[in-house]
C-alpha positions in Angstrom: -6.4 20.1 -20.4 -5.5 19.4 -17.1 -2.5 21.2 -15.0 0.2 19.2 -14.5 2.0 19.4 -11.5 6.0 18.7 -10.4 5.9 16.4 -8.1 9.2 17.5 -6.5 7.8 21.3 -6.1 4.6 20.5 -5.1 4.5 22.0 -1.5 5.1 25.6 -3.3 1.7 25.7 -4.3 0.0 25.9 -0.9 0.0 28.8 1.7 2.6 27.8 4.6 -0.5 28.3 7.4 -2.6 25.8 5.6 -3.1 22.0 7.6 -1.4 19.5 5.1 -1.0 16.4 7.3 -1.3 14.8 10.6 -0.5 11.4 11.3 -1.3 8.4 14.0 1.5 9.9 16.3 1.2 13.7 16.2 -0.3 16.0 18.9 -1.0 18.7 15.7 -1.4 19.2 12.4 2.0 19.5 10.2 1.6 23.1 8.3 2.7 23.3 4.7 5.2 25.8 5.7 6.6 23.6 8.1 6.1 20.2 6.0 8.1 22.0 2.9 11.0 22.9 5.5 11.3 19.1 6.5 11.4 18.1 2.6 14.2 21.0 1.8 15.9 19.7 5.1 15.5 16.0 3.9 16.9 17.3 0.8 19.9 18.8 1.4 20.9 15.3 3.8 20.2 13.3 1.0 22.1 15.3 -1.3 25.2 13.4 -3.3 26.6 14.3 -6.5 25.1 11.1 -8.4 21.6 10.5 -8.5 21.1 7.3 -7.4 18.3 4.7 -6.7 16.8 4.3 -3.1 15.0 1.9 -1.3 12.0 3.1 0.6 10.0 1.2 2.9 7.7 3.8 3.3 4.5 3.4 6.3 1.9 5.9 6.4 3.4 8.5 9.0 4.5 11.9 8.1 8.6 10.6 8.6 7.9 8.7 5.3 6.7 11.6 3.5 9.2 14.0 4.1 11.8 11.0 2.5 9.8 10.5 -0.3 9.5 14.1 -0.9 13.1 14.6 -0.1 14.3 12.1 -2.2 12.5 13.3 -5.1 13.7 17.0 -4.5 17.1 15.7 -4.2 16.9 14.0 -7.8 17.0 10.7 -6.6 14.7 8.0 -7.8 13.1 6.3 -4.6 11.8 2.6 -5.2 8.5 2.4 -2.3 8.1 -0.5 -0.7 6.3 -2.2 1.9 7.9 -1.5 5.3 6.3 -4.9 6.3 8.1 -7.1 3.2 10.1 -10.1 5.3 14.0 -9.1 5.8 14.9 -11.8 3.6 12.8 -10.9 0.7 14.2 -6.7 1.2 17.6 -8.7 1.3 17.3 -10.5 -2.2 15.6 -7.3 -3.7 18.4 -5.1 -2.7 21.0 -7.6 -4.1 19.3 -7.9 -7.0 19.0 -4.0 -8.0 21.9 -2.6 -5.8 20.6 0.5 -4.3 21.1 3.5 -2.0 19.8 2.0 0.3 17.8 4.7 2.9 19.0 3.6 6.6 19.1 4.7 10.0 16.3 6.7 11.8 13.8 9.2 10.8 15.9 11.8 10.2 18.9 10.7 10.2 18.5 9.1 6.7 22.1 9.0 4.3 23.3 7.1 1.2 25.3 4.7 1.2 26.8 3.4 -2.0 25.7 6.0 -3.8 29.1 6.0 -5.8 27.9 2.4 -7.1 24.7 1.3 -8.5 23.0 1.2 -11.4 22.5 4.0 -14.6 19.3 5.7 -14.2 17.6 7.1 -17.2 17.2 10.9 -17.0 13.4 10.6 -17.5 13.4 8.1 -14.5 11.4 9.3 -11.5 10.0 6.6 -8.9 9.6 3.0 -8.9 6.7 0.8 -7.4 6.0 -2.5 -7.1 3.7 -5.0 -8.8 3.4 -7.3 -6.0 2.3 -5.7 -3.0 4.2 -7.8 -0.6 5.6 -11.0 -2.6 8.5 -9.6 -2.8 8.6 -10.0 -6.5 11.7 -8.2 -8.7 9.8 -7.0 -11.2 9.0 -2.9 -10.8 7.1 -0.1 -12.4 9.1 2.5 -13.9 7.1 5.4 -14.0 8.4 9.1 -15.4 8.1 12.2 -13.1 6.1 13.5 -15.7 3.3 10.8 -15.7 3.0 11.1 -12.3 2.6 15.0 -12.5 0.1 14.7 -15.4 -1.9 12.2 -14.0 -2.0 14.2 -10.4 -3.8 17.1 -12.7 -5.7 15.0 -14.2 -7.2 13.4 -11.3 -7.7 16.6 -8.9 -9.7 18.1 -12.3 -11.5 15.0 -12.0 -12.7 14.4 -8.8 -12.7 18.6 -8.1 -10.2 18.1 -5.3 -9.7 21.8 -3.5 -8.0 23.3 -0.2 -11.1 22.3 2.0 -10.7 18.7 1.2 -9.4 16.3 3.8 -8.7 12.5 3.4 -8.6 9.5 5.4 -5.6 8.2 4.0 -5.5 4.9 4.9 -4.3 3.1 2.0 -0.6 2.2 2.1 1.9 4.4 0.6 3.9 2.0 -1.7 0.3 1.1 -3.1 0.0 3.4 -5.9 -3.6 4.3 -5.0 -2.6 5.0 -1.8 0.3 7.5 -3.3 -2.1 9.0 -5.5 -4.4 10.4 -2.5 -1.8 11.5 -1.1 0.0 13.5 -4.5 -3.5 14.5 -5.3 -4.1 16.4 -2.4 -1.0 18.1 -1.8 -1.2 19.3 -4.9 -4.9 20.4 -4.2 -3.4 22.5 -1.3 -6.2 19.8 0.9 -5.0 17.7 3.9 -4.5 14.6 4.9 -5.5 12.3 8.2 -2.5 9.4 8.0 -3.4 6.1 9.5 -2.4 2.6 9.7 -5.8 1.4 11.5 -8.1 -0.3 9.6 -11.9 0.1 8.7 -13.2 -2.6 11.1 -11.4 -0.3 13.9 -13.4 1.8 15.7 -10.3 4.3 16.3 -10.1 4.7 12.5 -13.9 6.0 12.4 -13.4 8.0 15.6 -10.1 9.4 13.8 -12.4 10.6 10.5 -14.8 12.3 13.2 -12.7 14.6 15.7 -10.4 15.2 12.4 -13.3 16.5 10.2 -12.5 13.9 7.3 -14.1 14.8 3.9 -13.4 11.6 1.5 -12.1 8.0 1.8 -10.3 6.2 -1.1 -11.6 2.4 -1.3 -10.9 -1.0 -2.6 -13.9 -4.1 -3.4 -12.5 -5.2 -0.4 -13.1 -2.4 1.5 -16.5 -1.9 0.2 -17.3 -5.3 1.8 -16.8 -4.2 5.1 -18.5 -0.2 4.9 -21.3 -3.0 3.3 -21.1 -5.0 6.8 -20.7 -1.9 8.9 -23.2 0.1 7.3 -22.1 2.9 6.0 -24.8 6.0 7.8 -23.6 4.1 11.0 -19.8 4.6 11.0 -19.5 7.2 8.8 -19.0 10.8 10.2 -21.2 13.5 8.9 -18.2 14.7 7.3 -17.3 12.2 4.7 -18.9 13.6 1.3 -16.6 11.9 -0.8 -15.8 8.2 -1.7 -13.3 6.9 -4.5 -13.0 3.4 -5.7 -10.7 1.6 -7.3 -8.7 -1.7 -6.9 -10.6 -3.8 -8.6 -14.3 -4.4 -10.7 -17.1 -3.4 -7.8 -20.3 -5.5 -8.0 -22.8 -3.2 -10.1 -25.6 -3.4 -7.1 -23.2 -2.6 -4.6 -21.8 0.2 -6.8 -25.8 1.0 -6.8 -26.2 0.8 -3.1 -23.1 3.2 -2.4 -23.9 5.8 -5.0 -27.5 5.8 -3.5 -26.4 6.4 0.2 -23.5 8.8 -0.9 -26.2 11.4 -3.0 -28.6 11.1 0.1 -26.4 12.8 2.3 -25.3 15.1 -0.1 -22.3 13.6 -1.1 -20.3 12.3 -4.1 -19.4 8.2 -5.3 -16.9 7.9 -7.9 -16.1 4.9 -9.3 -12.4 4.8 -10.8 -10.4 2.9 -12.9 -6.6 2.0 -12.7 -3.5 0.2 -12.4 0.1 0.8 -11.3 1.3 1.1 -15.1 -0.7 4.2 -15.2 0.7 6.5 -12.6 -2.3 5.3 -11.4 -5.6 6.0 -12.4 -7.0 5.6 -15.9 -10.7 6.3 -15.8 -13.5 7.8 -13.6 -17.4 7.6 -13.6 -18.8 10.9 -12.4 -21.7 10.9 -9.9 -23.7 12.5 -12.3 -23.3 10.5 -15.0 -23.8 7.3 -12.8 -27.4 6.5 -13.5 -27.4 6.4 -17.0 -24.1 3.8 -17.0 -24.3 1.9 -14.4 -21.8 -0.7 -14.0 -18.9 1.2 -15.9 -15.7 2.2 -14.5 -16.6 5.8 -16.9 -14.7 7.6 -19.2 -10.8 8.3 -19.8 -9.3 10.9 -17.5 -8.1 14.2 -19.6 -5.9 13.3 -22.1 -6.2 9.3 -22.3 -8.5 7.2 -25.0 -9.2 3.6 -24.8 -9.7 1.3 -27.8 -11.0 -2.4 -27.7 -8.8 -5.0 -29.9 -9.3 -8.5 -31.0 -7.1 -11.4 -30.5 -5.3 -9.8 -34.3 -4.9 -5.8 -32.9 -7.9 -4.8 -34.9 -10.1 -2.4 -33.0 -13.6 -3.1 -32.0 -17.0 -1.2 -32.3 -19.2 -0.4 -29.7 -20.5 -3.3 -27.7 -18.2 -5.6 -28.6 -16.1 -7.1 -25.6 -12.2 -7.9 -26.5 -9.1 -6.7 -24.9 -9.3 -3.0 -23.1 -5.8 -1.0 -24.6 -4.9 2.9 -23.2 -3.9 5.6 -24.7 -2.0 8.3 -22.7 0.7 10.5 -20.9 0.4 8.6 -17.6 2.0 5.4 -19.0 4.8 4.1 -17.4 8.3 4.0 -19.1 7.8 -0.1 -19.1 8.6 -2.7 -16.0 12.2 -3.2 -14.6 13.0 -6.6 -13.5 16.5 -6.1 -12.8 19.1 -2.9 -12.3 20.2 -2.8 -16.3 16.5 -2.2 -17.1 16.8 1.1 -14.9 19.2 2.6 -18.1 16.0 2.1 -20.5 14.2 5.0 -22.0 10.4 4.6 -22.4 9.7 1.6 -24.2 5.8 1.9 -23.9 5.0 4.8 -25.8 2.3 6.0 -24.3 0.4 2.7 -24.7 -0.9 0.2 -22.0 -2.8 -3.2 -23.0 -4.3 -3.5 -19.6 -4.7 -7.1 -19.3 -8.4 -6.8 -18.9 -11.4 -7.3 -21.1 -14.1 -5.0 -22.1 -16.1 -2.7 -24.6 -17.0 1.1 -24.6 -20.8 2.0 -24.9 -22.1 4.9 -27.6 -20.6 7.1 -24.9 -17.4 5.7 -24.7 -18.0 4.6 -21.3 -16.2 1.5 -20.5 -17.4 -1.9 -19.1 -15.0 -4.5 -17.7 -16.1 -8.1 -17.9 -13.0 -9.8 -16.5 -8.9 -10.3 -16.9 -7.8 -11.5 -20.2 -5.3 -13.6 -18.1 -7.9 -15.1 -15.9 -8.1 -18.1 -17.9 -7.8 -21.7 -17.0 -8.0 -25.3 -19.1 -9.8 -27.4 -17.5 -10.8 -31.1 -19.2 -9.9 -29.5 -22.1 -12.3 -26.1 -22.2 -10.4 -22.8 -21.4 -13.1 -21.2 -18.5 -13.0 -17.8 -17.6 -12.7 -17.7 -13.8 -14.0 -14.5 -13.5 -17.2 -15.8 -15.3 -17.7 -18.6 -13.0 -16.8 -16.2 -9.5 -20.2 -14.6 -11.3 -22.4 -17.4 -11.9 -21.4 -19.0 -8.0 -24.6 -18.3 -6.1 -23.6 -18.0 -2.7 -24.5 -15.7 0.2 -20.7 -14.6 0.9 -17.7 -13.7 -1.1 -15.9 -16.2 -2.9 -12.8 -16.8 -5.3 -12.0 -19.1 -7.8 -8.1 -20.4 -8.9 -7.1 -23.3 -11.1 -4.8 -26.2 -9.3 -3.8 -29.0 -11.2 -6.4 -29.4 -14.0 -9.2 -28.5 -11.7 -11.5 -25.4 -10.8 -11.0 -24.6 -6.8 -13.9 -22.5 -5.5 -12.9 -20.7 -2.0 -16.2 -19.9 -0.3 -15.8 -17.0 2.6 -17.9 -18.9 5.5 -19.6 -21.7 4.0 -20.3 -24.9 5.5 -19.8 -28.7 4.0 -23.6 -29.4 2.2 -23.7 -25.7 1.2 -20.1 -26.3 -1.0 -20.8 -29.5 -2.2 -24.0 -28.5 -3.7 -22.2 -25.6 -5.2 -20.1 -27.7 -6.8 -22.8 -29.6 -8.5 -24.2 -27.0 -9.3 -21.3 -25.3 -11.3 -20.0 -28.8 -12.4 -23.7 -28.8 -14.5 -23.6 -25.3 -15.4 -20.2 -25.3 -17.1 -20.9 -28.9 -18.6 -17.7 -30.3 -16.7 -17.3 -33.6 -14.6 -18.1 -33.0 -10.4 -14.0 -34.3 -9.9 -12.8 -31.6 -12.6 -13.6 -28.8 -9.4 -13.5 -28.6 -5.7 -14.4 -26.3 -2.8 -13.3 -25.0 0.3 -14.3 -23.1 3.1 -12.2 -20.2 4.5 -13.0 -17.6 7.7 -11.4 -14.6 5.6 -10.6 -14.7 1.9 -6.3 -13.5 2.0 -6.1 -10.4 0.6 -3.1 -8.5 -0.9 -1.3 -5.4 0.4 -4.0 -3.8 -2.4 -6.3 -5.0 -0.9 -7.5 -7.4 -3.8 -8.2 -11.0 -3.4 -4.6 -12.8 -2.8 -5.4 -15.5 -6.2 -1.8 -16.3 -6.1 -1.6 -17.4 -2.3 -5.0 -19.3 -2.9 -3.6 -21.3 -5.6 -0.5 -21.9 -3.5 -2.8 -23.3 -0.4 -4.6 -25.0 -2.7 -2.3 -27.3 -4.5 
């Protein structure tokens, strides 16, 4: 059984000489002597006799760690969102919930309102958004414990120690992005904070003169290391590469796993989602050639089961709807400031939303989102089925807009879609009208970096 680790005492751990963080704006390396004194600082300002909820807009720079640390140590419950979310939208969110809101500069931060606002449950200990940057009321509630749990759980997992350093790229309000960073503080590692981007050649210069030992990655990511090339930009440092965000195409899951062991290295491919503190499974390297194509087995204390459409549980093989089992659940969503009160209405069970089945092993194989569904001419398609049977030589998504299939082809050209659309029109026995196609220079992607469905079905209306 894993350690769990207190979120809120987490710097204790670490020697104070140790390198915990440096960021796109620092001459040196934050110590986690010196980092913990900036949390107990942060702390103290923060300090109010009721514990109240705050807004964080939180970028990846070592200011917005100390306040999420701080806030934590200070009891509060921080809500981390994306510093880029359109005034308006923050406007309406913070009406709707009513918090402390965190103002003023780095620093400098103080509650305001913190006599008002809503009850928080004791048990209460961050929330985090569903929506990357929609704007979208509705919230994760997740439990200090959870997150501590799953922070164990995950540095057992990937065997995360004090010589480990990450390219933390991934935003902070994204929950995978959170988790590098709670993962390696509590590993006594380090962490390289950035806001450049994989196609920048600063960020790959950044992983080189810092010494960079892992990178966290999305699908969407993967697309680009694919471009790139992986041995071309990659320093000789980087032994380590995480996935998750989303299912990754098994041969490019092949590909990466290949490169990553010639060089020494490790690919793991992981499994989660917000609702789970974050992370809910992990195929080990070593265990990658005999189950290809799986997202692995449940992290320490977690269990899967597969149900049918009546909550009866599936065998082996047998593809229905992927359910979890474990302490990393969240406490249940929050649209609004009187769910904030609730206790944990979950129970330490998540139906996922996504369909699979477990192997002999228990290793489990996604096929596609239970709610990636559409009617079309009267057949309810799978859209994830058809994404797979779309033969073309980019990426591509597929949406439903008014009774009809849209196909969003990544830099194709006006024969090359309409024969697509033939194509699939005859494989999934519909008439040509019932879908259409589109080119696009760059699918839209989320601040998750997951293919933006919603905004494509928006466009494509």
């Amino acid at each position: 059984m894993p350690c769990g680790f207190s979120i809120p005492d987490i710097l204790g751990r670490v020697a104070p000489s140790r390198p915990a963080i440096l960021d796109d704006g620092a001459t040196g390396w934050i110590r986690y002597g010196a980092l913990a004194t900036r949390v107990a600082a942060a702390a103290r300002r923060l300090a109010c006799p009721r514990r109240s909820l705050v807004f964080l807009p939180v970028a990846n720079r070592v200011d917005g760690v100390v306040a999420y640390l701080g806030l934590l140590a200070a009891g509060h419950v921080p809500a981390l969102l994306d510093p880029a979310l359109p005034a308006g939208l923050m406007a309406a969110l913070a009406a709707r919930y009513r918090p402390a809101r965190l103002i003023g500069a780095p620093g400098e931060e103080r509650l305001e309102g913190a006599d008002d606002g809503p009850i928080l449950h004791p048990e209460l200990g961050l929330l985090l958004s569903t929506s990357g940057s929609t704007g979208s009321p509705k919230m994760v509630r997740l439990g200090l414990g959870a997150l501590g749990h799953n922070t164990g759980a995950i540095v057992e997992a990937l065997r995360l120690g004090p010589n480990d350093r990450a390219a933390a790229h991934l935003p902070l309000h994204y929950a995978f992005g959170l988790s590098v960073l709670n993962t390696h503080l509590a590993a006594g590692a380090s962490l390289v904070l950035t806001e450049r981007t994989l196609l920048e050649q600063g960020f790959w210069d950044r992983l080189r003169d810092t010494g960079c030992t892992s990178l966290a990655v999305t699908p969407f990511h993967m697309e680009i290391l694919d471009r790139l090339g992986l041995d071309r930009v990659a320093p000789p440092t980087l032994m380590v590469i995480t996935q998750a965000g989303g299912r990754l195409a098994p041969d490019r899951a092949e590909r990466i796993h290949r490169l990553m062991a010639a060089r020494g290295g490790r690919f793991y491919v992981m499994y989660g989602q917000t609702e789970a503190a974050p992370r809910l499974a992990t195929l080990p390297p070593e265990r990658f050639a005999g189950h290809a194509g799986s997202v692995g087995l449940p992290l320490a204390d977690g269990r899967f089961v597969i149900l049918d459409g009546h909550g009866r549980s599936l065998p082996a093989g047998q593809i229905g709807q992927v359910h979890y089992q474990g302490p990393n659940v969240m406490m249940g969503y929050a649209c609004g400031p009187d769910d904030l009160a609730l206790g944990d209405v979950m129970g330490g069970r998540l139906p996922t939303g996504d369909l699979g089945y477990l192997d002999a092993d228990g290793f489990l194989y996604l096929t596609g989102r239970a709610n990636r569904y559409a009617k079309i001419a009267g057949r309810r398609i799978s859209l994830d089925e058809v994404e797979g049977m779309a033969e073309t030589t980019g990426p591509l998504a597929v949406v439903e807009t008014d009774g009809r299939l849209l196909v969003v082809v990544q830099g194709g050209d006006a024969d090359d879609l309409d024969g697509l659309r033939r194509r699939l029109a005859r494989r999934l026995r519909l008439p040509a009208a019932a879908l259409r196609t589109r080119a696009v220079d760059s699918l839209p992607v989320t601040a998750k970096g997951k293919v933006d469905y919603r905004r494509l079905a928006e466009e494509g209306a």
